[in-house]
N, CA and C atoms as a LAMMPS dump frame, in Angstrom:
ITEM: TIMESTEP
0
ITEM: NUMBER OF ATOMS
324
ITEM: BOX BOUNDS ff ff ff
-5.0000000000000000e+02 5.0000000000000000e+02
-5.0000000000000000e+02 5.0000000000000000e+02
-5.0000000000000000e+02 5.0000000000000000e+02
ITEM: ATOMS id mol type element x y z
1 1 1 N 61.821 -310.107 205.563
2 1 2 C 61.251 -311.372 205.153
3 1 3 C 61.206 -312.286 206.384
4 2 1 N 60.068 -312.846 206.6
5 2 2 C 59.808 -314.278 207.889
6 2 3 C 60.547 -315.248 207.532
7 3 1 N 61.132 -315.808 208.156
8 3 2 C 61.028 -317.421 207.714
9 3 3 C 60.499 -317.649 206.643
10 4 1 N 58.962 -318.161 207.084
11 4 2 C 58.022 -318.992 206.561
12 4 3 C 57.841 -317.875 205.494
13 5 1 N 57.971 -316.636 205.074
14 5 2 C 58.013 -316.638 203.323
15 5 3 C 59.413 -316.885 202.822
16 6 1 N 60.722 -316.787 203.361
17 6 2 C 61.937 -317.72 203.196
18 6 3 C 61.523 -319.122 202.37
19 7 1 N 61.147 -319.697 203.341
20 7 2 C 60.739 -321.232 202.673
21 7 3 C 59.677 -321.111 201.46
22 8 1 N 58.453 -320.564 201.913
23 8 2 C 57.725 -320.379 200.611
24 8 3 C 58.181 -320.119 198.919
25 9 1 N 59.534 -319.041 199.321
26 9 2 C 59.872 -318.683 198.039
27 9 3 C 61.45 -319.644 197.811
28 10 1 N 61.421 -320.205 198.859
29 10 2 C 62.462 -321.695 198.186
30 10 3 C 61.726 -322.519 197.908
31 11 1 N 60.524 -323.24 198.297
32 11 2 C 59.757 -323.892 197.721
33 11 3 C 59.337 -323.755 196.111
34 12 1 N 58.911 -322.544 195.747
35 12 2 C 58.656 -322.179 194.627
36 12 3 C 59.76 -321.893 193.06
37 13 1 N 61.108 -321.226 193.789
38 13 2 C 62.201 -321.445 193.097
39 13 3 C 62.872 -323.07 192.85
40 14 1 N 62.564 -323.608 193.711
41 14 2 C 62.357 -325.26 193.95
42 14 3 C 64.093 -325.095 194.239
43 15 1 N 64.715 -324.021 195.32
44 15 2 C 65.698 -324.276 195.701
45 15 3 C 65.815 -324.455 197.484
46 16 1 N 66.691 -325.23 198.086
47 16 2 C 66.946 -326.024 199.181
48 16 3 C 66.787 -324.664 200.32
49 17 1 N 66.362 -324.866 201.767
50 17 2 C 66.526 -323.533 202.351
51 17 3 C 67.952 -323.785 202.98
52 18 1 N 68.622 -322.141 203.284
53 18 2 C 69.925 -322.511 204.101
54 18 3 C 69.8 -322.391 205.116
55 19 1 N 70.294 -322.586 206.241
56 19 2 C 70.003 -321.735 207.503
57 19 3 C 70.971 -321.014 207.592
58 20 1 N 71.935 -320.441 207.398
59 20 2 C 72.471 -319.375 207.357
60 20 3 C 72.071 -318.359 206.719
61 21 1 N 71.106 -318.67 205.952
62 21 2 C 70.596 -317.777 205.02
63 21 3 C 69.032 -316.889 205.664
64 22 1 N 68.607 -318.055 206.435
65 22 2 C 67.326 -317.958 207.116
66 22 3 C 66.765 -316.679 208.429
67 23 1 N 65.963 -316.014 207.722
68 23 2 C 65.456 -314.71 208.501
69 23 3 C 65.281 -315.085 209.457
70 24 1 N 66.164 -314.452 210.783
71 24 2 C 65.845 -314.51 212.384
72 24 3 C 64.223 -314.421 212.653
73 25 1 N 63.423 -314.668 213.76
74 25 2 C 62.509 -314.564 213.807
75 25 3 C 62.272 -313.398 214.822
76 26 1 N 62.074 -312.246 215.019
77 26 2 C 62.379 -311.505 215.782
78 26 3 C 61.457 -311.519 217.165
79 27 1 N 60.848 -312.727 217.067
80 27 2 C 59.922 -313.193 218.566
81 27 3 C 61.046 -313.905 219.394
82 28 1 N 62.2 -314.32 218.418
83 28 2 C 63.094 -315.591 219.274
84 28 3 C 64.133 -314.414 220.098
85 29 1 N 64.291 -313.264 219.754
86 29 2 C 65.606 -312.371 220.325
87 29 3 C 65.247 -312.148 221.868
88 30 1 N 66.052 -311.917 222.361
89 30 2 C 66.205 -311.107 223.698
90 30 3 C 65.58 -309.882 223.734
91 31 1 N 65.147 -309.106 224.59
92 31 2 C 65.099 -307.923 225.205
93 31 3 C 66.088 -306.636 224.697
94 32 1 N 67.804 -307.295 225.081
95 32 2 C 68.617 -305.986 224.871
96 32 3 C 69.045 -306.579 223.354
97 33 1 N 68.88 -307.698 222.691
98 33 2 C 68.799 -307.518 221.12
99 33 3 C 67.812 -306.731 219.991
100 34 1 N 66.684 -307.063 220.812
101 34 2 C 65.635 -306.027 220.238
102 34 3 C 65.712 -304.867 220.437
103 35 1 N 66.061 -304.772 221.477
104 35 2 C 66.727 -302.954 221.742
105 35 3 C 68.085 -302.675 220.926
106 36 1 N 68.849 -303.547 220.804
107 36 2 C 69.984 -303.175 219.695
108 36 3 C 69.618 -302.98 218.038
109 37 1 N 68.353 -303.599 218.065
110 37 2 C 68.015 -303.549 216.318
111 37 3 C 66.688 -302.265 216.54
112 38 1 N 66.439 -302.098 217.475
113 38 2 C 65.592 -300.636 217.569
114 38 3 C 66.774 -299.52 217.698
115 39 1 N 68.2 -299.115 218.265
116 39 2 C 68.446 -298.356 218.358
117 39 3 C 69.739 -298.252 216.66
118 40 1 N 69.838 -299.406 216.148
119 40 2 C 70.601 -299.301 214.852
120 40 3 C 69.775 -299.233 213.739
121 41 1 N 68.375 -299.264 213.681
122 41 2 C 67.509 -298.882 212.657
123 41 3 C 66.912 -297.087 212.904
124 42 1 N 67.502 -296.579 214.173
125 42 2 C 67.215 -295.559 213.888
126 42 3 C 68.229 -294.657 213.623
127 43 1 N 69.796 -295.456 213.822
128 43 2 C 70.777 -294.222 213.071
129 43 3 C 70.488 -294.468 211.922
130 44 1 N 71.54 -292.868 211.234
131 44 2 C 70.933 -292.659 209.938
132 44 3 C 72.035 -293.03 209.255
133 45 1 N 71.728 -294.074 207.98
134 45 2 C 72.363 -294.738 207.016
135 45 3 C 73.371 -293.488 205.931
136 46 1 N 74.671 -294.006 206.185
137 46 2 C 75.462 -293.11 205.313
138 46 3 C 75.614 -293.794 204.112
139 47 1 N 75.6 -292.964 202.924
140 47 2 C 75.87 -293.462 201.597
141 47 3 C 77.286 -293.269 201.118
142 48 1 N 78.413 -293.526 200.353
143 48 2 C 79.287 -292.807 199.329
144 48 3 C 78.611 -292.146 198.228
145 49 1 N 79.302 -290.75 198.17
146 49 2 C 78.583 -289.826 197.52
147 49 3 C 78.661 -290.555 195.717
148 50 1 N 79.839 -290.813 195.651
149 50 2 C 80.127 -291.059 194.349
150 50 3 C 79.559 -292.218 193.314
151 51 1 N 79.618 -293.202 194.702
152 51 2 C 79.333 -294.389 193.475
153 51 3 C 77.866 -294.916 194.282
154 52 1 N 77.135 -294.451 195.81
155 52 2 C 75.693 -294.538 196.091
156 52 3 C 75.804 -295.904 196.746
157 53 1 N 76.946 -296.27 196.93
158 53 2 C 77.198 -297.672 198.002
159 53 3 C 76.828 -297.277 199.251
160 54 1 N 76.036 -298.352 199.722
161 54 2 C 76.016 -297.544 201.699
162 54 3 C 77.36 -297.855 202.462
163 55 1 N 77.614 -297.05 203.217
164 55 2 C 78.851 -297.06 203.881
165 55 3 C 78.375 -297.041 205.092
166 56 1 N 77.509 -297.284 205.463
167 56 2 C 77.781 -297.741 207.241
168 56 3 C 76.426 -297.221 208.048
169 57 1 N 76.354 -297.204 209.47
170 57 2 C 75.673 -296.324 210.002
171 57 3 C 76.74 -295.064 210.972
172 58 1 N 75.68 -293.789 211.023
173 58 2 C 76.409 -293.011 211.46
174 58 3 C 76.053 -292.871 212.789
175 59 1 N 76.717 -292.735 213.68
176 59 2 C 76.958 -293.309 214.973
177 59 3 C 76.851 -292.049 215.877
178 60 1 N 77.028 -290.688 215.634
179 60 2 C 77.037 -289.829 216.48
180 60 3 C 75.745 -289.654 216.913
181 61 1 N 74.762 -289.957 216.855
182 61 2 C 73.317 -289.923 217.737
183 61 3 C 73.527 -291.469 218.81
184 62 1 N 74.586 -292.046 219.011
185 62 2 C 74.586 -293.027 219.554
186 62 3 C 74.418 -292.689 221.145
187 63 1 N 75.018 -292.119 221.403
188 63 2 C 74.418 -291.486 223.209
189 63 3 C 73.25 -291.17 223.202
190 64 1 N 72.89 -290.187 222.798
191 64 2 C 71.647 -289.748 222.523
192 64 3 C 70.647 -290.862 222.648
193 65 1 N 70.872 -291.944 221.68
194 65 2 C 69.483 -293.234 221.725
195 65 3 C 69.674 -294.025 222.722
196 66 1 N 70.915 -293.871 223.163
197 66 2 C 71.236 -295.119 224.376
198 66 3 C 70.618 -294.516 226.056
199 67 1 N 70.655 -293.62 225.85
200 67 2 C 70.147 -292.306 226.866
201 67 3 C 68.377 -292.69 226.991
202 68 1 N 67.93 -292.078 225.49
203 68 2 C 66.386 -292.432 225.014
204 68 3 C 66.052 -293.474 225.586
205 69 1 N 66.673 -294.648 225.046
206 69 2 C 65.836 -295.968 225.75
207 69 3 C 66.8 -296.37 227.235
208 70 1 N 67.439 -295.68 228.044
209 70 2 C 67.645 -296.153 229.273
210 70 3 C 68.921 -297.245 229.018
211 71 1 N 69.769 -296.894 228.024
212 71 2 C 70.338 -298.057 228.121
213 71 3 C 71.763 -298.7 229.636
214 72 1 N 71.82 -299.108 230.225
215 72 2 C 72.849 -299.2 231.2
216 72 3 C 74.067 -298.597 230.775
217 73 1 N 74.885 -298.549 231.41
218 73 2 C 76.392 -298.118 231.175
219 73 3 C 77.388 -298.939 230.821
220 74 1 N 76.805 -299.902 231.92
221 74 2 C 77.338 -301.279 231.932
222 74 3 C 77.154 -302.337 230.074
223 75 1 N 75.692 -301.724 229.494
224 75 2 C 75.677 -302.537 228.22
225 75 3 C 76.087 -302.118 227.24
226 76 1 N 76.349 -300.424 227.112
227 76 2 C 76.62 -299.64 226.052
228 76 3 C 77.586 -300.436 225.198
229 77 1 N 79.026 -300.184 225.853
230 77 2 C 79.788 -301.259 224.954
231 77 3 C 79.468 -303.026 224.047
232 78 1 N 78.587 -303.303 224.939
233 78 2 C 78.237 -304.577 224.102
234 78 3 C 77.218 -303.898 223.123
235 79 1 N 75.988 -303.311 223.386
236 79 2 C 75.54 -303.288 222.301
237 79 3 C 76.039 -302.463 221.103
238 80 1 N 77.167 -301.307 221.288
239 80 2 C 78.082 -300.835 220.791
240 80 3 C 78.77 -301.738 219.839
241 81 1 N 78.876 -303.17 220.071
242 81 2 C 79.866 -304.134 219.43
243 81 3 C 78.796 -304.696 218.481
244 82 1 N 77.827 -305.109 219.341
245 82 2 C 76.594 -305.621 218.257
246 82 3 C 76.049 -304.67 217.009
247 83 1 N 76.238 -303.558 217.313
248 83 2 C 75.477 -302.562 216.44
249 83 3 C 76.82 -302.629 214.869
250 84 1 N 78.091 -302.483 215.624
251 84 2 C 79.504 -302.461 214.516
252 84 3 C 78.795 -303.977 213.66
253 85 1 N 78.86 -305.105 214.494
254 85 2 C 78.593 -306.379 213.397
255 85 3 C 77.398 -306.212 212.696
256 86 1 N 76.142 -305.865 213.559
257 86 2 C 75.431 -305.882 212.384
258 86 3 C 75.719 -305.066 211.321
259 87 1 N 76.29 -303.848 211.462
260 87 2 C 76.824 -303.252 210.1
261 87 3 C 77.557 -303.659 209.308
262 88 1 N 78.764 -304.123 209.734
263 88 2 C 79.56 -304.45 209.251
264 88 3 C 79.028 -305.841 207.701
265 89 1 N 78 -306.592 208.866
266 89 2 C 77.599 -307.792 207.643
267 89 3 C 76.291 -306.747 206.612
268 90 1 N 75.97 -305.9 206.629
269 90 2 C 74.749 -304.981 205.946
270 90 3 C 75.764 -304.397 204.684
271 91 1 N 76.919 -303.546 205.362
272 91 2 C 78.253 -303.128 204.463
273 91 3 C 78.674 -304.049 203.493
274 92 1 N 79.043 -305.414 203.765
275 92 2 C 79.276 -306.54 203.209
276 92 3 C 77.984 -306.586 202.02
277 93 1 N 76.894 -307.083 202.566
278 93 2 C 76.451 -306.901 201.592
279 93 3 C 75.482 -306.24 200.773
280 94 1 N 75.165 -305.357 201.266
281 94 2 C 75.271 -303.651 200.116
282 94 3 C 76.806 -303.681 198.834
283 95 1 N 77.874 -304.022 199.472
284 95 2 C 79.611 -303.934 198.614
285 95 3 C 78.635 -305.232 197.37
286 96 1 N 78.695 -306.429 197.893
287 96 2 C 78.676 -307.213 197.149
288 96 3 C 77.249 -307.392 196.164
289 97 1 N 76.171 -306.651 196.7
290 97 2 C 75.337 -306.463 195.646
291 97 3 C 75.735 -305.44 194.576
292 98 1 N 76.361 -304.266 195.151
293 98 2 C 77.03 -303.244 194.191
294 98 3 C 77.679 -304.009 192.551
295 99 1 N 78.629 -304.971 193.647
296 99 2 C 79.754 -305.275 192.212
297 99 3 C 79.001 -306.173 191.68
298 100 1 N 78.084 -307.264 191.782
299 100 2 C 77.273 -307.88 190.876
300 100 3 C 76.391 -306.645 189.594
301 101 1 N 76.172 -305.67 190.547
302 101 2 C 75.773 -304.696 189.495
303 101 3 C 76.545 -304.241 187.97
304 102 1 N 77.527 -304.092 189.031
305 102 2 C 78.294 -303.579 188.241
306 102 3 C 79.016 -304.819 186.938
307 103 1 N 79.225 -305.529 187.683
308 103 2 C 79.332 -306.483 186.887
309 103 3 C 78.764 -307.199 185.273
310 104 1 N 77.496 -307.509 185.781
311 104 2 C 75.952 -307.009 184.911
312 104 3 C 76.038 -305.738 183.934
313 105 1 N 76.49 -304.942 184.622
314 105 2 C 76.58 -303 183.542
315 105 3 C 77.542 -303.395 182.975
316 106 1 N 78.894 -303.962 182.811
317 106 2 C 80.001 -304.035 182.352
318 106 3 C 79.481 -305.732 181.216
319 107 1 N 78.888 -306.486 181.289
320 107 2 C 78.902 -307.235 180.828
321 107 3 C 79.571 -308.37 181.082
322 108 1 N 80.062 -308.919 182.493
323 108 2 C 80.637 -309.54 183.304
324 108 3 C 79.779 -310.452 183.494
């Protein structure tokens, strides 16, 4: 989602926009950020088998892509750190859409 359909569809819900809430614009990023959201959209998303929650990205093609696009040696670890947070907040909330589900199924 852009921004500007962000706002559109707060406009229309006739609720306030947040900016914390508000879709990055991906013209405003850096160079080695755009390269961090090109090389974490191409690992492959692990699920839990049982209950179909995503659990993370899987990381062992991580040399491999950092290799692919030339990444320094020197940046690996940072974008290494960037790639954990962005998961980490995706994990977050994948968990917390789950239990609203569930919640909803249970009659909560």
């Amino acid at each position: 989602m852009t921004k500007e359909r962000y706002i559109e569809s707060c406009e229309i819900t006739g609720s306030t926009p947040i900016e914390e809430e508000m879709p990055v614009d991906e013209t405003e990023l850096t160079f080695d950020l755009l390269r961090v959201l090109q090389v974490y959209r191409l690992l492959k998303s692990t699920m839990d088998s049982f209950s179909g929650v995503y659990t993370g990205k899987d990381l062992s093609l991580l040399d491999y892509l950092f290799n692919l696009y030339e990444v320094p040696k020197d940046l690996q670890l940072i974008y290494l750190e960037y790639i954990i947070i962005i998961d980490e907040d995706n994990i977050s909330y994948y968990a917390s859409k789950s239990n609203k589900k569930a919640k909803v199924k249970n009659g909560g």
